[in-house]
Each structure stands twice: as structure tokens, then as C-alpha cells.
C-alpha positions as CSV (number, residue, x, y, z in Angstrom):
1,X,-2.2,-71.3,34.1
2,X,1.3,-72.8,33.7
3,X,1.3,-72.3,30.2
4,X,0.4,-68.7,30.4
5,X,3.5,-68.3,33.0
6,X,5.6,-70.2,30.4
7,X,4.8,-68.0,27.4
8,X,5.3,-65.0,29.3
9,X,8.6,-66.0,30.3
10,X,9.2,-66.9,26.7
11,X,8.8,-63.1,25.6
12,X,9.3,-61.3,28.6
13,X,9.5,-58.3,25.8
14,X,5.9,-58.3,24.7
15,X,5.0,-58.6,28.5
16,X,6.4,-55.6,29.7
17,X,4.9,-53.5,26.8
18,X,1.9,-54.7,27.1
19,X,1.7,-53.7,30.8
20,X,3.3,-50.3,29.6
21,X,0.2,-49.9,26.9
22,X,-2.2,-50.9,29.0
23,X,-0.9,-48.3,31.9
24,X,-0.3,-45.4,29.7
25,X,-4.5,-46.1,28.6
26,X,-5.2,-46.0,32.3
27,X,-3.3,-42.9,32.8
28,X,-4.5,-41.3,29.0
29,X,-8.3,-42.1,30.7
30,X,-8.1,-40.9,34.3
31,X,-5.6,-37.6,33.2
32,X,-7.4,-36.9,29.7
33,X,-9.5,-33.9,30.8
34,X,-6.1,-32.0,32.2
35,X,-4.7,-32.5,28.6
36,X,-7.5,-30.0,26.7
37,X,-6.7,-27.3,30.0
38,X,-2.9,-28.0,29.3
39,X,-3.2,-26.9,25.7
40,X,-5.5,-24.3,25.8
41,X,-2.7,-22.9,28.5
42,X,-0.6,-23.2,26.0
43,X,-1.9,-21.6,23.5
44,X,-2.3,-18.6,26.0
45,X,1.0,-18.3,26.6
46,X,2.0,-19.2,23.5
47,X,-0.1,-15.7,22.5
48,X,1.3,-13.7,25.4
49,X,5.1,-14.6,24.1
50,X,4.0,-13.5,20.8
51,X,2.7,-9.8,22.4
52,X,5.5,-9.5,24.1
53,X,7.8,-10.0,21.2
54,X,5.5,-7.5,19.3
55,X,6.0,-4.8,22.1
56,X,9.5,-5.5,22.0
57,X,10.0,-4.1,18.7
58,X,7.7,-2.0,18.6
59,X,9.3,-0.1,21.4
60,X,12.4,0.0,20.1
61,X,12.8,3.7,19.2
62,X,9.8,4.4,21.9
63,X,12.2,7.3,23.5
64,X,12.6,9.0,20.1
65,X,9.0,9.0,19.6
66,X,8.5,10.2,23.4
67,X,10.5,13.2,22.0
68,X,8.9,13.7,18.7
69,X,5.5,14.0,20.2
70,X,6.6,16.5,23.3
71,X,7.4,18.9,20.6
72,X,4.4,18.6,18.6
73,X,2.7,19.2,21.8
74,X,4.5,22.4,22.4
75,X,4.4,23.3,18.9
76,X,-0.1,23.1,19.3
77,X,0.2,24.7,23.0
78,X,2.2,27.7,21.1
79,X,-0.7,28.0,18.5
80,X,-2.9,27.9,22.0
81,X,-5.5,31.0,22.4
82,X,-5.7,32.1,25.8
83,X,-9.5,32.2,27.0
84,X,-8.4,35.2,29.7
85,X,-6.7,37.8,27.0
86,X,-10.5,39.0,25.0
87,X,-9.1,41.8,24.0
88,X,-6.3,40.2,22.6
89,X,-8.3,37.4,20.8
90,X,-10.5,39.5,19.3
91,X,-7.7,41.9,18.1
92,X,-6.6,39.2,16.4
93,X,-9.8,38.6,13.8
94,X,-10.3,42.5,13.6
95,X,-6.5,42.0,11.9
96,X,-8.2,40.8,9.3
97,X,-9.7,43.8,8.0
98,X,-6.2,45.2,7.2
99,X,-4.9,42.1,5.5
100,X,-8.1,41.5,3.5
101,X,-10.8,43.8,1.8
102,X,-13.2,43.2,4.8
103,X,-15.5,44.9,6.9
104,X,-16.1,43.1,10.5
105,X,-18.8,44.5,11.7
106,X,-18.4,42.3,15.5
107,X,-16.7,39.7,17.2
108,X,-17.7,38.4,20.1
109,X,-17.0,35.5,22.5
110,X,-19.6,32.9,22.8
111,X,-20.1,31.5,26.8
112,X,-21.4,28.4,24.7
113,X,-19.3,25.3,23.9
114,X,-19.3,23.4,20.7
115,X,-21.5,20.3,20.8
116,X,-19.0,18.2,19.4
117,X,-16.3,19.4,21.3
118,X,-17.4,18.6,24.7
119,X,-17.1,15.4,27.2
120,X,-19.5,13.0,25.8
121,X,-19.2,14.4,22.2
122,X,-17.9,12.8,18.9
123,X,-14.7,14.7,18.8
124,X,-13.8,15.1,22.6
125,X,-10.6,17.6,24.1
126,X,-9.5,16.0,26.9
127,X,-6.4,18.3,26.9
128,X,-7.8,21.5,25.5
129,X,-11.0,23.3,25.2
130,X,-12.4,25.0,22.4
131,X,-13.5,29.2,22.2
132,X,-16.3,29.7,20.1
133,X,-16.6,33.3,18.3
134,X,-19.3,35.0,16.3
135,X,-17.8,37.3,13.7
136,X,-20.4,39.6,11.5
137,X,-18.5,40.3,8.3
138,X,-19.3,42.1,5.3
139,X,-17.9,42.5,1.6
140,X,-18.2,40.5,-2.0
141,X,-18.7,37.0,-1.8
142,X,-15.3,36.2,-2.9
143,X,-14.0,39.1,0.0
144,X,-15.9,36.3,2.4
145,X,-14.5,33.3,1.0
146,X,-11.5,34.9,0.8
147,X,-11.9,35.7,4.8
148,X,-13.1,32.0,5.6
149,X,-9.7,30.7,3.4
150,X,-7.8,32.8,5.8
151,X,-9.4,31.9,9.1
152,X,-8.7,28.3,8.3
153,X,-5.1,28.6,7.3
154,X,-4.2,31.1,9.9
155,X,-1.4,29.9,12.7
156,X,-4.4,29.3,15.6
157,X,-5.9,26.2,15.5
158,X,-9.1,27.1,14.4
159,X,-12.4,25.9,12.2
160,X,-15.1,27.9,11.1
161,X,-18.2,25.1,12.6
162,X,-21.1,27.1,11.1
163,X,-21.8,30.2,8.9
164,X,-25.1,32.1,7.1
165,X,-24.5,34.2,4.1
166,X,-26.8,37.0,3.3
167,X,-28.0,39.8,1.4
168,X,-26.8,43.4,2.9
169,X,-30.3,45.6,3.4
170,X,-28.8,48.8,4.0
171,X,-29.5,51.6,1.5
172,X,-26.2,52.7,1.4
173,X,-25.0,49.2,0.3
174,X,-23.9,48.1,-2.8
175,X,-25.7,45.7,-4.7
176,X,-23.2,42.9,-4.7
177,X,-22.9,43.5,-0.9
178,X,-23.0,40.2,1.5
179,X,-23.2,39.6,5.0
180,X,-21.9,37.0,6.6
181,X,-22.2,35.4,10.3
182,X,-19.2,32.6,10.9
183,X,-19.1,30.5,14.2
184,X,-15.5,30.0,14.8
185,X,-14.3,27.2,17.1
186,X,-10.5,27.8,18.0
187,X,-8.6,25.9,20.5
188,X,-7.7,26.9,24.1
189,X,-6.0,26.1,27.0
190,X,-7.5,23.7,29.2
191,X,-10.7,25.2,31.6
């Protein structure tokens, strides 16, 4: 045992680091399960610094685009229809008929909803509503192509959804005479 003493007085160096190794295993052994949770914390927050650098440029003109969308909002709630004015709506498809070379025979407010349109559906309004109309045209075919071209570029927000193109029966009708039934979907205020 005195000769173990006197070589560890010897190197007093390799003494202390090997009580340093040998406590850094013990501690490496007891602690090495809170290791894997610190670095998996890490990498957390290492994430959540990297979103939050992300947002921060990202929101750097977030006012100006705060402003660009308020006006196209206002610019769809000019192009609104208003579900209350009927007389009014419908004057404004009977308009047609002096733009265009058209005969509308009716239009008339559907109590129905587009499919699509309600909650639930594919294509969901959660800030407007949609007006379905039946209009019964008649004319050439191009005079009701020409009528469908116009409904979809018109100022309104509006779609034709569905349409049926047929043969006119009445006697007095020419020959190249069509009838047409559109289902047009246009957007509303809010219910």
C-alpha cells in the first residue's frame, strides 16, 4: 500500500485526472437520460426562434397589407347584390335585353342555396351568401353565348352554376330559335 501512496505522490497530475474521469463517468451515467430531454428541448426552441424570426419578416409591411386587403373588401362589398331590393336585381338581367339581341322570357329568385356554396360545402361564404336566379332566355345560339359571356363579365360577382339549351316549339318561332334556362349564382350580403 505504501508503494501505491508513493506513486501517487509521484504524479499527483495523473491522480487528479483520473478522479476527474472517473467522476465525470459517474455523473455522464446517473445524468445521461436528462441529456436526450435537454436536446430534444433544444431543438424545440431552436425551431420556435426560427418561426419567430420567419414572422418577423414576414410582417414587416403587415400594415400595408392590412390596407390593401380593406379595400379589396370594399371594392367586392360595392359589387354586393342586395337580397331585399328584387325588383332592382332583376331589373338588372332584364337590362340585358337592351344591350344584347335577347329575349328574357323570366327571372326569378330561387329560395334555394347553391350546394357548394353553403356551410359544409366545397366552396364555403363565411362572409357572403350567394342569390341564385333562374333566367328563361331566348335568341340564336350565339345571342345566348353571347348573353352567358356577358353575365360572367358583368361588374356583380356572379357565375352562371348550371344551364339547358333547347329547341324553341312555338310555331311562330324561327327555325334557328333556342331556349335557354341559366342558374345564376351571384353574391350577396351576408343573411
Amino acid at each position: 500500500m505504501n508503494l501505491i501512496v508513493v506513486k501517487l505522490k509521484k504524479y499527483p497530475v495523473a491522480l487528479i485526472s483520473t478522479l476527474v474521469f472517473i467522476g465525470c463517468v459517474i455523473v455522464v451515467f446517473v445524468r445521461g437520460d436528462v441529456i436526450a430531454d435537454l436536446s430534444q428541448q433544444e431543438t424545440e426552441m431552436i425551431a420556435q426562434i426560427r418561426m419567430i424570426n420567419n414572422n418577423v419578416t414576414d410582417s414587416r409591411n403587415l400594415d400595408q397589407d392590412g390596407e390593401s386587403l380593406r379595400g379589396y373588401v370594399a371594392a367586392i362589398d360595392q359589387r354586393l347584390f342586395n337580397r331585399n331590393e328584387r325588383s332592382i336585381n332583376t331589373n338588372f338581367f332584364y337590362s340585358f335585353e337592351d344591350k344584347l339581341d335577347i329575349t328574357i322570357a323570366d327571372v326569378s329568385q330561387l329560395k334555394i342555396e347553391q350546394p357548394t356554396l353553403m356551410k359544409g360545402g366545397p366552396n364555403e361564404l363565411s362572409l357572403y351568401s350567394g342569390i341564385v336566379y333562374e333566367i328563361r332566355v331566348g335568341g340564336t345560339f350565339q345571342e345566348i353565348i353571347g348573353f352567358m359571356y356577358e353575365i360572367q363579365r358583368v361588374n356583380a360577382l356572379a357565375r352562371i352554376a348550371n344551364f339547358e339549351v333547347y329547341t324553341a316549339t312555338a310555331q311562330r318561332a324561327a327555325p334557328e330559335a333556342l331556349l335557354a334556362k341559366l342558374h345564376v349564382v351571384v353574391l350577396a350580403e351576408k343573411k
